[in-house]
C-alpha positions as CSV (number, residue, x, y, z in Angstrom):
1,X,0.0,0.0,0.0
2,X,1.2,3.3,-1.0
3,X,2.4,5.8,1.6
4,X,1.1,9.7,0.8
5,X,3.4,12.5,2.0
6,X,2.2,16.0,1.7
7,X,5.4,18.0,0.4
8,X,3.7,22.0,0.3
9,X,1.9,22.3,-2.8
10,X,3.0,18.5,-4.5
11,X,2.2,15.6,-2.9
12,X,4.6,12.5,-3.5
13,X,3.5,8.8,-3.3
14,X,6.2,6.3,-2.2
15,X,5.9,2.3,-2.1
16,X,9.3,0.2,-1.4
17,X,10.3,-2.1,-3.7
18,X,9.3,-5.2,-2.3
19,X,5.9,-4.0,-1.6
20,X,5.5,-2.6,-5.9
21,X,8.5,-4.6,-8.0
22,X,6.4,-3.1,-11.4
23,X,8.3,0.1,-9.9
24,X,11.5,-1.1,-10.2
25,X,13.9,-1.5,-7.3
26,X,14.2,1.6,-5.0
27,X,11.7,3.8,-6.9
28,X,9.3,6.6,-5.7
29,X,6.0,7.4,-7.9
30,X,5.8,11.4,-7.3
31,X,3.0,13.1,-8.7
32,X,3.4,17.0,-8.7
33,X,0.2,18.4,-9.5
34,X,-1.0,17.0,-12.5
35,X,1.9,15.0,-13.7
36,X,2.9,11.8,-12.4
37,X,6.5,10.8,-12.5
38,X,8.7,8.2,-11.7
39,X,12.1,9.1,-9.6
40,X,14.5,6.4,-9.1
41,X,16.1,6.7,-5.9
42,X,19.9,5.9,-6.5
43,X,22.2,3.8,-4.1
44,X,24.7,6.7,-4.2
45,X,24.8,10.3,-5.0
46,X,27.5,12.9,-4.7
47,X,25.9,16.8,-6.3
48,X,28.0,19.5,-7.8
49,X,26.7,22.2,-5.7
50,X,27.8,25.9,-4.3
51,X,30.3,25.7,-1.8
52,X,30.2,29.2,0.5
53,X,32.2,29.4,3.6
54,X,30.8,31.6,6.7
55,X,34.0,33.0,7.6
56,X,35.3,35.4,8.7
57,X,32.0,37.8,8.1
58,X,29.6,35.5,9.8
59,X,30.6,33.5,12.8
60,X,27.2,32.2,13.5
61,X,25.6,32.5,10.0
62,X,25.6,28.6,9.0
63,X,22.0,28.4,8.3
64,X,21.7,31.9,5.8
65,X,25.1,30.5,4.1
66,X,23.8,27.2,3.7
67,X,20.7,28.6,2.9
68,X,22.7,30.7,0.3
69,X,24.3,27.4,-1.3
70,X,20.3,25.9,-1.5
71,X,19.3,29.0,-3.8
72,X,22.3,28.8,-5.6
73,X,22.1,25.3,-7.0
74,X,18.7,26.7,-7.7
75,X,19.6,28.7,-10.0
76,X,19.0,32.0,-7.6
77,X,22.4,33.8,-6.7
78,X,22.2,36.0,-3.5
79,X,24.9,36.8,-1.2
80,X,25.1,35.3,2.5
81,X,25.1,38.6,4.2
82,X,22.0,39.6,2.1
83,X,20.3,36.6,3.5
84,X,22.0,37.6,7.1
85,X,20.1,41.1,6.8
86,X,17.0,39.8,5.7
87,X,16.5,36.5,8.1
88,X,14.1,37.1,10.4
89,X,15.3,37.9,14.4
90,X,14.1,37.4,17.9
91,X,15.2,40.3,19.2
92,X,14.8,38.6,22.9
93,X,17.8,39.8,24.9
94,X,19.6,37.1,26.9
95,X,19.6,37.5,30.9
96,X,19.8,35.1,33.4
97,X,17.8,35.1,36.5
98,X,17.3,32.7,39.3
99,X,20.3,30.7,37.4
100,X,17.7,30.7,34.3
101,X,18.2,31.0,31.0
102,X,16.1,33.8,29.2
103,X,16.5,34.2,25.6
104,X,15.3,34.0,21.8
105,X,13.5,31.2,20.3
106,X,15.2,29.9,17.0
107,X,11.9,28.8,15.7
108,X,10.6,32.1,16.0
109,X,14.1,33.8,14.3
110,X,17.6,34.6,14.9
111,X,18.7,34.6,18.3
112,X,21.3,36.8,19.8
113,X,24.4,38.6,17.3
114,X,25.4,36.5,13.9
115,X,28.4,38.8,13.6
116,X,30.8,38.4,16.6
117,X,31.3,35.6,19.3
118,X,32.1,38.9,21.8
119,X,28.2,39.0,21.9
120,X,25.5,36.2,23.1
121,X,23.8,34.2,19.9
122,X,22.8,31.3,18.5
123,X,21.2,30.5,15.5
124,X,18.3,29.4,13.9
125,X,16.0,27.0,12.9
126,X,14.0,25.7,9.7
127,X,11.2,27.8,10.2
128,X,12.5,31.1,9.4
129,X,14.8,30.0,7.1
130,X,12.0,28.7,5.1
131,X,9.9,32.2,4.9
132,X,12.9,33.5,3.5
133,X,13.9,30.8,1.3
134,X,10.3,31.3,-0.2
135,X,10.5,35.0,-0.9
136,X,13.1,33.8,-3.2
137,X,11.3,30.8,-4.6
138,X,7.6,31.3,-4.1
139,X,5.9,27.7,-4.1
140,X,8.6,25.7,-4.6
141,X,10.8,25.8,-1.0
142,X,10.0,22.4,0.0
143,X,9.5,21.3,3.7
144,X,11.2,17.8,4.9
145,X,11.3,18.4,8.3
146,X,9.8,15.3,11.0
147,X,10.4,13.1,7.6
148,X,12.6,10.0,8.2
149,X,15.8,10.6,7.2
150,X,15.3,8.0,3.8
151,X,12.9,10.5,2.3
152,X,15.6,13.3,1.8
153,X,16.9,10.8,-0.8
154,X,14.4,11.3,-2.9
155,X,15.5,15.3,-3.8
156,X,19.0,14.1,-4.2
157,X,18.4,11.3,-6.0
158,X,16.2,14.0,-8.2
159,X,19.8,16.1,-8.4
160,X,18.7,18.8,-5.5
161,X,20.7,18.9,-2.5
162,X,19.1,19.6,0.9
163,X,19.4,22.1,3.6
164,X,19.5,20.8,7.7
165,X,20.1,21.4,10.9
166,X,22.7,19.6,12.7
167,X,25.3,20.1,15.1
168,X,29.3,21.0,14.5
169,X,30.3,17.1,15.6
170,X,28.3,15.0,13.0
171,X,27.1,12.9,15.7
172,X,24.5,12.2,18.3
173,X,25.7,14.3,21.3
174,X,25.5,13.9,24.9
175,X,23.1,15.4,27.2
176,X,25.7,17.8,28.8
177,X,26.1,19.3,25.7
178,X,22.7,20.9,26.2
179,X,20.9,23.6,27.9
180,X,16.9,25.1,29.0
181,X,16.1,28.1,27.9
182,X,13.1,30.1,28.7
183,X,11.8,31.9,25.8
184,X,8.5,33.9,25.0
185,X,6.9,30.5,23.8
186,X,7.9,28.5,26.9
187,X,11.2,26.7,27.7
188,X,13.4,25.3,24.4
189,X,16.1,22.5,25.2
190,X,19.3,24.1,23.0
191,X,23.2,23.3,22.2
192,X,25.1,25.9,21.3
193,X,27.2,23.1,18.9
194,X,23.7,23.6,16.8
195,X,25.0,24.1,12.5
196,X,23.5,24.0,9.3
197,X,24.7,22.8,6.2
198,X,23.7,21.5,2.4
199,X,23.5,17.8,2.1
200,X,24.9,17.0,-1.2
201,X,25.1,13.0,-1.5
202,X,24.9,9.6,0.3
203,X,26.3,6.4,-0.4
204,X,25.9,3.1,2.2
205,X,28.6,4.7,4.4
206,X,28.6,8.4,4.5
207,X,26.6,11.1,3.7
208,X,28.0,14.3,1.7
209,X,27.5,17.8,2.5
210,X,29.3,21.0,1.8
211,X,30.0,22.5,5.0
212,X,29.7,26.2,5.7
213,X,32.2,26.0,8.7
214,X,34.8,25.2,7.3
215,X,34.2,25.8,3.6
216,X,34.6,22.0,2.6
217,X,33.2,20.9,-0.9
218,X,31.3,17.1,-0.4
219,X,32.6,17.1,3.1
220,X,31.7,13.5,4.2
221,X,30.9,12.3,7.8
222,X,29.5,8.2,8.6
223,X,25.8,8.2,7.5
224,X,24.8,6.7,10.6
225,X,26.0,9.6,13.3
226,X,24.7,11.9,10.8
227,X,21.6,10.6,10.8
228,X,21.3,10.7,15.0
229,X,22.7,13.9,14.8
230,X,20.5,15.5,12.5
231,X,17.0,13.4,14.6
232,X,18.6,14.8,17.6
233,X,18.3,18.4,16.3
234,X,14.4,18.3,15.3
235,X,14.6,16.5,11.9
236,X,14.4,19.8,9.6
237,X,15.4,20.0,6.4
238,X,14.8,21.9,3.6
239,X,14.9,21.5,-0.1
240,X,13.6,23.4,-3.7
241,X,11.0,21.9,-6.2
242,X,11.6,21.8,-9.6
């Protein structure tokens, strides 16, 4: 039986192989709108995608400069500290009280300064990143966030590479790596190892991904802590429709 997934405006149907072999091996039936379309979801991929490094102008600006590699392999060029200016903020100062934590909400926007480590930040998540992402692409930024991490083959298999959010070790980190926050919305649990980058290819043993940090093209880190990692940080990811 065919599983539905709602993708924004497209809706993509996806049966393994063993469960529809007329398919083919490892293939996806996706029907955007009204054409339906078969997309073969490769053993191994490895993109030719922007590579855009942070540094030195944006110490905390992984997601915008990922996001900035995403529109670029769509075909949209825009500079990283355009995006860094236009991202939305929470402009929630931090101060601590009672040995609490009060600060932004990275769901909500930015937290804290992108520019400089001298000054309290963060980051953000998928959520503002997306609004902006779709003032560039209208209808076609592409939601994969609380999808198993399988499902973001399908765009790279399709030869789009994927924005997420991860942290700086590539791996599922321990709990003293993270804090409570209170924020406007309630209390967020955070790490301040928290990154971003563009997922450009798997194979059985890593996954590929060019790396804002440290400017890396196809960067490559074991597929299994990348996976945990990227659960552990909420699942979001991002990608473009055709």
């Amino acid at each position: 039986m065919a599983t539905i997934y709602l993708y924004g405006t497209h809706r993509t149907y996806s049966e393994k192989a063993e469960e529809a072999p007329q398919n083919g091996q490892g293939a996806k039936l996706s029907e955007q709108r009204d054409t339906l379309e078969l997309i073969k979801i490769e053993n191994k991929v490895l993109l030719d995608a922007p590579v855009i490094k942070q540094f030195p102008e944006l110490p905390r600006g992984c997601e915008v400069t990922a996001l900035a590699m995403l529109l670029g392999s769509a075909g949209v060029e825009v500079d990283k500290m355009t995006l860094a200016k236009e991202i939305k903020k929470d402009s929630t100062p931090r101060t601590v009280k009672n040995g609490e934590i009060n600060f932004g909400n990275p769901h909500e926007g930015f937290v804290g300064n992108m520019y400089t480590f001298n000054e309290p930040g963060l980051g953000v998540y998928h959520e503002p990143i997306m609004e902006l992402a779709q003032s560039y692409l209208p209808e076609k930024i592409v939601n994969l966030s609380e999808q198993s991490f399988d499902e973001l083959k399908i765009p790279l298999s399709d030869g789009r590479p994927v924005w997420v959010i991860i942290n700086s070790q590539y791996r599922e980190l321990e709990d003293s790596y993270f804090q409570i926050w209170n924020t406007k919305k309630g209390k967020i649990r955070i790490t301040m190892k928290e990154h971003s980058v563009l997922i450009t290819g798997y194979d059985e043993k890593f996954v590929y991904f060019n790396d804002p940090l440290t400017g890396l093209k196809n960067k490559k880190a074991p597929i299994e802590d990348f996976k945990k990692s990227w659960v552990q940080m909420g699942s979001q990811a991002l990608t473009y429709s055709n």
